[in-house]
C-alpha positions as CSV (number, residue, x, y, z in Angstrom):
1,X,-36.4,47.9,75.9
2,X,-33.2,50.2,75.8
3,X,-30.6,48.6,73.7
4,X,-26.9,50.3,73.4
5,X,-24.3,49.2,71.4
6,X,-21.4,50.5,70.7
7,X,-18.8,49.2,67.4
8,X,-15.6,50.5,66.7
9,X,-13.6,51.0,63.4
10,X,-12.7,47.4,62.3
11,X,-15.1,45.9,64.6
12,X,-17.7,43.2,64.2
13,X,-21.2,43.2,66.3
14,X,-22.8,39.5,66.7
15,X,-26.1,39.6,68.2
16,X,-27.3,36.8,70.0
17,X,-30.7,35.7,71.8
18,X,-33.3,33.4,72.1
19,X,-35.9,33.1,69.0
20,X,-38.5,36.3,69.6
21,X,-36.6,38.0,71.2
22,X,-35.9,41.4,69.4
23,X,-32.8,40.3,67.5
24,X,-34.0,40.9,63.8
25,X,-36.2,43.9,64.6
26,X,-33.6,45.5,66.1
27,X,-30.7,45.2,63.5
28,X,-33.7,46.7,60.9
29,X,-34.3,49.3,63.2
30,X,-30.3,50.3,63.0
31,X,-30.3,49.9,58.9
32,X,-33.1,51.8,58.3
33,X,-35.3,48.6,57.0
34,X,-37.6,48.3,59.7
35,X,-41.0,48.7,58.3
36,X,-43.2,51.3,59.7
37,X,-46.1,51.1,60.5
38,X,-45.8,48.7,62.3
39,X,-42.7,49.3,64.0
40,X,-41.6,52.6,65.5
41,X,-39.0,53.9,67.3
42,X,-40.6,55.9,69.3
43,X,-36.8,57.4,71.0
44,X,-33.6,57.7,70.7
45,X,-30.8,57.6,68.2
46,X,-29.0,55.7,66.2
47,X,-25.5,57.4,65.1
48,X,-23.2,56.7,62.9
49,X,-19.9,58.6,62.6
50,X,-21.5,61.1,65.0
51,X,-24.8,61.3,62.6
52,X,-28.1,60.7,63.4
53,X,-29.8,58.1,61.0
54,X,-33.3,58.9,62.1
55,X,-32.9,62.1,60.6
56,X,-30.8,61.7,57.9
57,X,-32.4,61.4,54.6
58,X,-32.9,57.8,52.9
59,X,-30.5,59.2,50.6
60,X,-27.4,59.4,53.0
61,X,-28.3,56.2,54.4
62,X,-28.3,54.2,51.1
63,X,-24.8,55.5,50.9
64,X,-23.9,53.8,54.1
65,X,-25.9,51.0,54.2
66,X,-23.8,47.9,52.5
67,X,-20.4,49.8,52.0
68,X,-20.2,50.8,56.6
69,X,-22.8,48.7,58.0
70,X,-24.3,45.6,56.9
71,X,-26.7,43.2,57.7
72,X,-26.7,39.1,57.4
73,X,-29.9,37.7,57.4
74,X,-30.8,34.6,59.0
75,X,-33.5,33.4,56.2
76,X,-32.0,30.2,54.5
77,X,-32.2,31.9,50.9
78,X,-29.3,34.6,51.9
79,X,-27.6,32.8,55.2
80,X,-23.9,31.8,54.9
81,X,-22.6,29.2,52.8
82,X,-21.8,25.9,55.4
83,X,-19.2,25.0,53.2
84,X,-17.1,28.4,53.7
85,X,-15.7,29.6,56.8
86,X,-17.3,32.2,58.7
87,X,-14.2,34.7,57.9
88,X,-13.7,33.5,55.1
89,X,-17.9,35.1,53.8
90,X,-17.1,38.2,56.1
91,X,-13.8,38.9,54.6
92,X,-15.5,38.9,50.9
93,X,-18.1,41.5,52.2
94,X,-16.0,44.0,53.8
């Protein structure tokens, strides 16, 4: 309950935590991939540049989602490549 994060220009946000812990449901929550029902949010905001993404249309947010802020997901089909560096598979995305 009551997350906060903050990420400037140029930054990079890892989240970290034990397994069931909120990690994944969270980061949805903030791309606007959270499905609902069953999850809600039932307060607060999530801005971006100043703009509320809970109110912005789906339209607005597909423009940011992928080209500002981007996911990586943890499931083994789309998790990093072992034999590539870290940087190396951030660098190629942003």
């Amino acid at each position: 309950n009551g997350v906060n994060y903050t990420v400037d220009a140029g930054e990079t946000l890892a989240v970290l935590g034990e397994s069931g812990s909120g990690k994944s449901v969270t980061a949805q929550a903030i791309m606007g991939i959270l499905d609902m029902p069953p999850g809600r949010i039932p307060q607060g905001e999530i801005l971006f540049r100043g703009q509320d993404m809970l109110t912005m249309p789906e339209t607005e947010r597909r423009k940011i989602r992928g080209r500002r802020v981007a996911m990586i997901f943890q499931d083994a089909l789309s998790s990093l490549n072992p034999v590539l560096t870290v940087g190396y598979q951030l660098g190629e995305m942003f």
